[in-house]
C-alpha positions as a printed NumPy array, in Angstrom:
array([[-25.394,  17.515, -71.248],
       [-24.276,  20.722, -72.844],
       [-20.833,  22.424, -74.195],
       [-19.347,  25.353, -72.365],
       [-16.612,  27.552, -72.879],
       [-14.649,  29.068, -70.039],
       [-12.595,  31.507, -70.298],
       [-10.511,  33.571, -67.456],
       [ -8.256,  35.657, -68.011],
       [ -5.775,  36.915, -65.525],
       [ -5.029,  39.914, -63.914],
       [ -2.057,  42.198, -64.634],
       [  1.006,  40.853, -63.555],
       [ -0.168,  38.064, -62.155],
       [  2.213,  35.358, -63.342],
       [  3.783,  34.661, -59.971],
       [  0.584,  33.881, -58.393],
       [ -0.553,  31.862, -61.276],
       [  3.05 ,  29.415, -60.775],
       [  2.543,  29.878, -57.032],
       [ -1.019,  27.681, -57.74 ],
       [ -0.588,  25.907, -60.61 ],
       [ -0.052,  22.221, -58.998],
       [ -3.255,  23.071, -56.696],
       [ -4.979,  23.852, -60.168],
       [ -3.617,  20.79 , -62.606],
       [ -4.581,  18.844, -59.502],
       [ -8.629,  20.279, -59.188],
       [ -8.518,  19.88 , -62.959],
       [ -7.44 ,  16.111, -62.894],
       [-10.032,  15.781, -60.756],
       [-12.845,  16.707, -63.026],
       [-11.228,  15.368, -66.74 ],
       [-14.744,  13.779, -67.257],
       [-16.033,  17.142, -67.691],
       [-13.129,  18.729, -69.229],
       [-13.25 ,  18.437, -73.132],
       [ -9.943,  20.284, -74.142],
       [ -8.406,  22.983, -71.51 ],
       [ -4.9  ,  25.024, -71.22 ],
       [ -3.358,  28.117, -70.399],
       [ -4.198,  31.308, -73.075],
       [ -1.148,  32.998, -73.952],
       [ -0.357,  36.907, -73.767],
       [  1.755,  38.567, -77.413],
       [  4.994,  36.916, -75.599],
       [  4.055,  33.3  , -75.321],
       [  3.285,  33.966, -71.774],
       [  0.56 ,  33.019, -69.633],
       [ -2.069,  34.935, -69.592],
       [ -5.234,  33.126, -68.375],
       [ -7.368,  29.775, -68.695],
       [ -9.609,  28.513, -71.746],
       [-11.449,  25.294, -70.914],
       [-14.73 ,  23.886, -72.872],
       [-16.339,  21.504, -70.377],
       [-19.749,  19.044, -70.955],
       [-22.008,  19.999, -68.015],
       [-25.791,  19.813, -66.898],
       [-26.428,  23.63 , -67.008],
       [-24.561,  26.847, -66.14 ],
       [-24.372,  26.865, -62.663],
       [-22.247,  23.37 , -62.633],
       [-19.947,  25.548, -64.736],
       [-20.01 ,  28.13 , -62.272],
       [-19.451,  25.902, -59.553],
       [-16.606,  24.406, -61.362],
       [-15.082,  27.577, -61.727],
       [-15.912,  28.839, -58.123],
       [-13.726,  25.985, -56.775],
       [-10.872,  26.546, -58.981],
       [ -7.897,  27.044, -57.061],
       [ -6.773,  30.324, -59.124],
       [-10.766,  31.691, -58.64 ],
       [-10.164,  30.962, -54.912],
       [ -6.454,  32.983, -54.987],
       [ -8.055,  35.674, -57.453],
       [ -5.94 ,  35.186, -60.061],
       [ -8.524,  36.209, -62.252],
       [ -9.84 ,  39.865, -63.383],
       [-12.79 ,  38.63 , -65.743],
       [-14.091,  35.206, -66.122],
       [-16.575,  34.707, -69.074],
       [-19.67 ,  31.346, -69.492],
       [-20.97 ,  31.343, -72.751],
       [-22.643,  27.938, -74.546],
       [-20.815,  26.142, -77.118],
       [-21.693,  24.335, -80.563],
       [-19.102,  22.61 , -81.933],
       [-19.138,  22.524, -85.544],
       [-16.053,  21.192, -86.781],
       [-13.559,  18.924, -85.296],
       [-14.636,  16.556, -81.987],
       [-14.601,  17.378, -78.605]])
């Protein structure tokens, strides 16, 4: 097993279709907490949402993409760029 980040950040002016799906999201999420280390909403300059940060354990890459893939904000396009990139954690625990 290896760390991940994932990070996806939304598109602009897309807070209303963020709400509209966040209970289908929290929901997909709950689903997969074994693979979900830490996870939350990244914030814009005004405390606002502004897109998703998660660091997951998974086999490879393409569970991550899967993961994401299935997301219900990837499947209503709430995101503009989503970015994969390994993870080493050096201090603290995840």
């Amino acid at each position: 097993m290896a760390l991940f980040v994932l990070a996806c950040f939304d598109k602009p002016d897309a807070l209303d279709l963020r709400m509209a799906t966040r209970e289908a999201h929290l929901a997909y999420a709950g689903k997969h907490r074994a693979m979900i280390k830490v996870a939350g909403p990244m914030l814009d300059d005004a405390d606002g949402m502004a897109g998703s940060l998660f660091i997951l354990e998974a086999e490879d890459r393409a569970q991550v993409e899967a993961f994401n893939a299935a997301d219900p904000y990837q499947l209503a396009g709430l995101f503009g760029q989503v970015e994969i990139r390994g993870f080493r954690a050096s201090i603290g625990q995840v």
